[in-house]
BATI-468065 format. One record per residue (C-alpha): residue in one letter; x, y, z. Coordinates in Angstrom, 1 decimal, padded with zeros to 4 digits. Last residue first. Example, Ala and Ser with C-alpha at 12.3 -4.5 7.8 and 13.67 -1.06 7.14 Angstrom:
residues 2
@code->s	u->013.7	v->-001.1	w->007.1;
@code->a	u->012.3	v->-004.5	w->007.8;
This chain:
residues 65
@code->x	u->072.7	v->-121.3	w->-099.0;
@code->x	u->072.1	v->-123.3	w->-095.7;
@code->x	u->070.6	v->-120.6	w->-092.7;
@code->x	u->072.6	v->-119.2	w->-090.4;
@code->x	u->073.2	v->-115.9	w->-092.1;
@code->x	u->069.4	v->-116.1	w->-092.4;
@code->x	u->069.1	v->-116.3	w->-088.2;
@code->x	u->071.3	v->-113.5	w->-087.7;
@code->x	u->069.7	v->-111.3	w->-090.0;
@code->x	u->066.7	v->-112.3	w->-088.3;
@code->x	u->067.6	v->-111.3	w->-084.9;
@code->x	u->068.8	v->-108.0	w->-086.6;
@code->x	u->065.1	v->-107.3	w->-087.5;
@code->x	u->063.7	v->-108.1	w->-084.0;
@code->x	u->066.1	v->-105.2	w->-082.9;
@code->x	u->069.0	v->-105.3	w->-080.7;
@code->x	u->069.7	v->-108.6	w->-080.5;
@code->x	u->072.5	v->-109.2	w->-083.0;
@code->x	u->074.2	v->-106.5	w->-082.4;
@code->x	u->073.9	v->-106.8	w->-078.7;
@code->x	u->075.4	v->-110.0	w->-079.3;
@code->x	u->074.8	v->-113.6	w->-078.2;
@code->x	u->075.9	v->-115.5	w->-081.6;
@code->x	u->079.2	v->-116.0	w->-080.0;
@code->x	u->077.4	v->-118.3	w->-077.2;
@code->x	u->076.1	v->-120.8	w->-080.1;
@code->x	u->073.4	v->-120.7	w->-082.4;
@code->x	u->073.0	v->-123.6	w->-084.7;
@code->x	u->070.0	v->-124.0	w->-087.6;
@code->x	u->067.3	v->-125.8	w->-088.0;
@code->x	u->064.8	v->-122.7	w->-088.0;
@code->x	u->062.2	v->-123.5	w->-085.5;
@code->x	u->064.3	v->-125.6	w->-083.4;
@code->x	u->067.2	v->-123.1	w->-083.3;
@code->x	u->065.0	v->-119.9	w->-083.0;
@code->x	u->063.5	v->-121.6	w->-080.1;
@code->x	u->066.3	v->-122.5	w->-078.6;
@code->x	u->067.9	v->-119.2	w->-078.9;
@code->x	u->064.8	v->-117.5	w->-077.6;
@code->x	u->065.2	v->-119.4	w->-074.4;
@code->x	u->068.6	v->-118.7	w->-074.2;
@code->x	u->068.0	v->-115.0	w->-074.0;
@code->x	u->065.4	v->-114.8	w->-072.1;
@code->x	u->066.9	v->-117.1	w->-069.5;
@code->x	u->070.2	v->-114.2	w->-069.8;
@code->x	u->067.6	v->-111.5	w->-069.6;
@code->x	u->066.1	v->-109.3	w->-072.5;
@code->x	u->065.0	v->-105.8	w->-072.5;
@code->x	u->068.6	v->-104.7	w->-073.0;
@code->x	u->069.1	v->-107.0	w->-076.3;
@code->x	u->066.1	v->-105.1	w->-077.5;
@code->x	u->067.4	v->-102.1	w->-077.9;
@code->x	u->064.5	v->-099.5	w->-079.5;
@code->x	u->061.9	v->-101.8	w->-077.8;
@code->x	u->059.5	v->-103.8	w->-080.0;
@code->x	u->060.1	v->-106.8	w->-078.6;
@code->x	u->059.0	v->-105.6	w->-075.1;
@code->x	u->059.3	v->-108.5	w->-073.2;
@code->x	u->057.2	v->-110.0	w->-070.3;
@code->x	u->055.5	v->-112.3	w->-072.6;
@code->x	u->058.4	v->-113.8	w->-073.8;
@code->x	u->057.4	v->-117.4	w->-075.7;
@code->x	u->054.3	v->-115.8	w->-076.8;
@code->x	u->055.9	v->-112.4	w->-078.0;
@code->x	u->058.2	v->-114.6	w->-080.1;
């Protein structure tokens, strides 16, 4: 992820704040392509953005059981 947003702190206390709406998008389609799963608008969330750990809990719940 630090590759894709260099200019991002993704270690920040609240991520979602580091991050701008081209950020934002961009990390959804990555997350997307790299996971094969869907992330639409009501994904976007400061919950789950704020921390690299809930970007993953988002991700899992997305994930096939």
């Amino acid at each position: 992820m630090e590759e894709n947003l260099p200019l991002v702190d993704v270690d920040a206390d609240f991520l979602f704040a580091e991050l701008s709406s081209l950020d934002i998008t961009s990390l959804m389609m990555l997350l997307s392509e790299e996971y094969h799963v869907t992330l639409d608008s009501s994904d976007v969330t400061p919950r789950n953005f704020r921390s690299l750990d809930s970007i993953v809990n988002m991700v899992k719940s997305k994930l096939p059981q």
